[in-house]
C-alpha positions as CSV (number, residue, x, y, z in Angstrom):
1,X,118.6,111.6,124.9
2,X,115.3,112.2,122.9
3,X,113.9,110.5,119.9
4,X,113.4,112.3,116.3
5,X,111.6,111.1,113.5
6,X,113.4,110.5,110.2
7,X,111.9,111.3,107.1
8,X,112.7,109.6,103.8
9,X,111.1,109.3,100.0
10,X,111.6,110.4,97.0
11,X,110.7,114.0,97.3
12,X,112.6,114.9,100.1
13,X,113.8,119.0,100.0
14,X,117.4,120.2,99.9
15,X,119.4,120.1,102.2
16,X,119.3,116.8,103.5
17,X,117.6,113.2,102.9
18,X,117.2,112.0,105.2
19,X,115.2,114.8,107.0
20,X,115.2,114.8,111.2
21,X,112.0,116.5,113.1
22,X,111.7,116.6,117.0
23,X,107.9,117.7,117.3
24,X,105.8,117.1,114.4
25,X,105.5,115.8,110.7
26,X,102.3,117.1,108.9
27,X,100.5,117.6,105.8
28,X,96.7,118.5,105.1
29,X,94.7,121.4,105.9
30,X,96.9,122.5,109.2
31,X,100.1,122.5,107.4
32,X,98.7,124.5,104.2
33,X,97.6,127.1,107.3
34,X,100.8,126.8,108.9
35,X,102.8,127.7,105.7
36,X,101.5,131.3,105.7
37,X,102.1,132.7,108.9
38,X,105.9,132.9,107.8
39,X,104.9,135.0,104.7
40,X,103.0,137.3,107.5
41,X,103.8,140.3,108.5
42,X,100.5,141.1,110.0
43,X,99.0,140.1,112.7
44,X,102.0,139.0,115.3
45,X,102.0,136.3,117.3
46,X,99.9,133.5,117.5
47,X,96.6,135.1,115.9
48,X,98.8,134.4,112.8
49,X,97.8,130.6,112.7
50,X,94.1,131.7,113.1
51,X,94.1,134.3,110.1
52,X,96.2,132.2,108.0
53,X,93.6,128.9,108.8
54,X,90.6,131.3,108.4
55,X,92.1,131.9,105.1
56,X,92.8,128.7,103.8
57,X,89.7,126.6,104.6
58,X,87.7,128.1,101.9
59,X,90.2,126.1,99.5
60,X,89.9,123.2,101.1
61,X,88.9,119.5,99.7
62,X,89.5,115.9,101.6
63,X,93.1,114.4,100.8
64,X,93.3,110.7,99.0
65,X,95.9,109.1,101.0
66,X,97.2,105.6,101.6
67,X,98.5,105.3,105.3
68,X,100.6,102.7,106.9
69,X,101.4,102.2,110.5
70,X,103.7,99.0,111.2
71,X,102.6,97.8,107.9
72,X,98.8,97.7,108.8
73,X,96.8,100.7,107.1
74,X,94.9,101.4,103.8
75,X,93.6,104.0,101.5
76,X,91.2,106.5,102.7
77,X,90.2,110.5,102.5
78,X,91.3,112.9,105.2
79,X,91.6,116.6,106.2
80,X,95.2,116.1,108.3
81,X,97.7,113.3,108.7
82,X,100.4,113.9,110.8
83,X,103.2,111.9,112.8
84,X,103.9,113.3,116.1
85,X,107.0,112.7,118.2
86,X,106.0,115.9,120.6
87,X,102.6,116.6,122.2
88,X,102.8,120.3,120.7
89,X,103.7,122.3,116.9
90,X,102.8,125.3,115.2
91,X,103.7,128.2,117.7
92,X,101.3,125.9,120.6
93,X,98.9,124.0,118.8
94,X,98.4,120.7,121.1
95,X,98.0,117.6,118.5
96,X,99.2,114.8,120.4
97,X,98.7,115.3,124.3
98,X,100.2,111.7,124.9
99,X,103.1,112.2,122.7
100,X,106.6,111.7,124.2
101,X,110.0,112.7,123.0
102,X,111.9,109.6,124.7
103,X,109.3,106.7,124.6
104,X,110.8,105.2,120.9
105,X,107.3,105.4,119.4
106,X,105.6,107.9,117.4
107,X,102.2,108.5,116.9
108,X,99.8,109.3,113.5
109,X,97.4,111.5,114.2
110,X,94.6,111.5,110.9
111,X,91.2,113.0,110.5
112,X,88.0,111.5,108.4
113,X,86.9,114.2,106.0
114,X,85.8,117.0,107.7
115,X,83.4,119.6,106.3
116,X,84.5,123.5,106.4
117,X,82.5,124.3,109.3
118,X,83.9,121.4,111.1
119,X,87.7,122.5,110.7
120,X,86.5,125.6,112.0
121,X,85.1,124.3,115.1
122,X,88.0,121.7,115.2
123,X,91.0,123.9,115.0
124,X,90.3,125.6,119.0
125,X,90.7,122.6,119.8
126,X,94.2,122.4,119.1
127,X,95.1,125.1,121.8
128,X,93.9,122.6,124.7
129,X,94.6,119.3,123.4
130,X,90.7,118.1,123.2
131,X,91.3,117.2,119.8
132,X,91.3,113.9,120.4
133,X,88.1,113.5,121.8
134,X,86.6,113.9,118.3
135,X,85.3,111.1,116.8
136,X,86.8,112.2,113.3
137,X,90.4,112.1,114.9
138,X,92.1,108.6,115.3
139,X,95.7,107.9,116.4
140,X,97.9,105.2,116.1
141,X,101.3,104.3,117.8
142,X,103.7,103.0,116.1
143,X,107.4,102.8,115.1
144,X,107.4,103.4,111.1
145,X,104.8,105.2,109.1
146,X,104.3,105.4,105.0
147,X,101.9,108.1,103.5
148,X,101.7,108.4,99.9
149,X,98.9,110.4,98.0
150,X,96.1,108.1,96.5
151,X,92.9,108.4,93.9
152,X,89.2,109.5,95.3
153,X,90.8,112.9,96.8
154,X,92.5,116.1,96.3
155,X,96.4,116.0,96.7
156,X,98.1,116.0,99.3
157,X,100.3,118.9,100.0
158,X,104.0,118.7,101.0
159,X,104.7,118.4,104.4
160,X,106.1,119.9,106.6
161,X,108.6,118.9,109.8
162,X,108.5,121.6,112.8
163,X,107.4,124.3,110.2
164,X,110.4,123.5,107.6
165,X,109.0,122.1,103.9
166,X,110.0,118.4,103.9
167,X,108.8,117.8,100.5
168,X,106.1,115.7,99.2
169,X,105.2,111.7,99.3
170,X,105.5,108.8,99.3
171,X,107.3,109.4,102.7
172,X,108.7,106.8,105.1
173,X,108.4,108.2,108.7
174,X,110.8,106.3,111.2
175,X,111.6,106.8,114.9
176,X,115.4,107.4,115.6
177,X,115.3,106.2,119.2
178,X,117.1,108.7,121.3
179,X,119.4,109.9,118.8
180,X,119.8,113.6,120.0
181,X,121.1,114.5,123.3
182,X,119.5,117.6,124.4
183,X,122.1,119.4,127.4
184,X,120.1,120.9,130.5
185,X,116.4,119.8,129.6
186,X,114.3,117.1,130.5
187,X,111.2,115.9,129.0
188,X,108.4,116.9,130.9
């Protein structure tokens, strides 16, 4: 039995609200780049996400968002917010190294500002799970999340649920505590 995150707001894409996830919830810079590579048809593979990010970041401003985690949070700017159930998304990216499918907490992963040059030297990162020794790059654990777009920043794009379009905020991010069984697998 794993955990899933369940998605809920206004905004929410056909064909379901709720919306379920397994791995991760995002929306910022990461999940603008991740939105390409299915358009792609060249390159294959993995370099996708890095011509699709090199792309993007050129277009990039900080995010106005008001976060909640366990109804403690505020209004600040950011480059990524994200709620991870799974260490790992986007075809290997590592976001959340401590993240656990069956521990009933999730965890929000969200970045200060960062400057072009910055996501550039960020987003390598992401392929061994140092990401989190940034100092831009906090995470919090918790149970329920609420993102919703606020003033002082660019908006927020939609996000996006294990590389499906979820739709845009407010959203309400909940864990569903083991509420898939998964048949000959165990969380590693």
């Amino acid at each position: 039995m794993i955990d899933l995150g369940k998605v809920s707001g206004r905004h929410i894409e056909l064909p379901a609200a709720p919306r379920y996830f397994i791995a991760v919830l995002s929306a910022g810079s990461t999940p603008q780049s991740l939105r390409m590579p299915g358009q792609l048809t060249f390159p294959r593979g993995p370099l996708k996400y890095k011509f699709a990010t090199v792309r993007e970041v050129p277009r990039y401003k900080p995010y106005g968002v008001e976060v909640t985690a366990d109804g403690r949070g505020g209004v600040q700017r950011c480059t990524l917010v994200a709620v991870a159930n799974s260490p790992v998304f986007g075809g290997g990216l590592i976001i959340s190294p401590e993240s656990r499918v069956d521990d009933g907490m999730l965890e929000l992963i969200i970045t200060e500002p960062l400057g072009k040059l910055e996501i550039a030297k960020l987003f390598p990162k992401l392929y061994d799970g140092s990401i989190l020794s940034e100092p831009k790059v906090r995470v919090i654990r918790a149970k329920k999340i609420t993102i919703a777009q606020s003033t002082g920043g660019a908006q927020l794009p939609p996000a996006f649920g294990d590389g499906e379009l979820v739709g845009g905020g407010p959203l309400t991010i909940e864990v569903a505590p083991k509420a898939l069984r998964v048949l000959g697998a165990r969380p590693s």
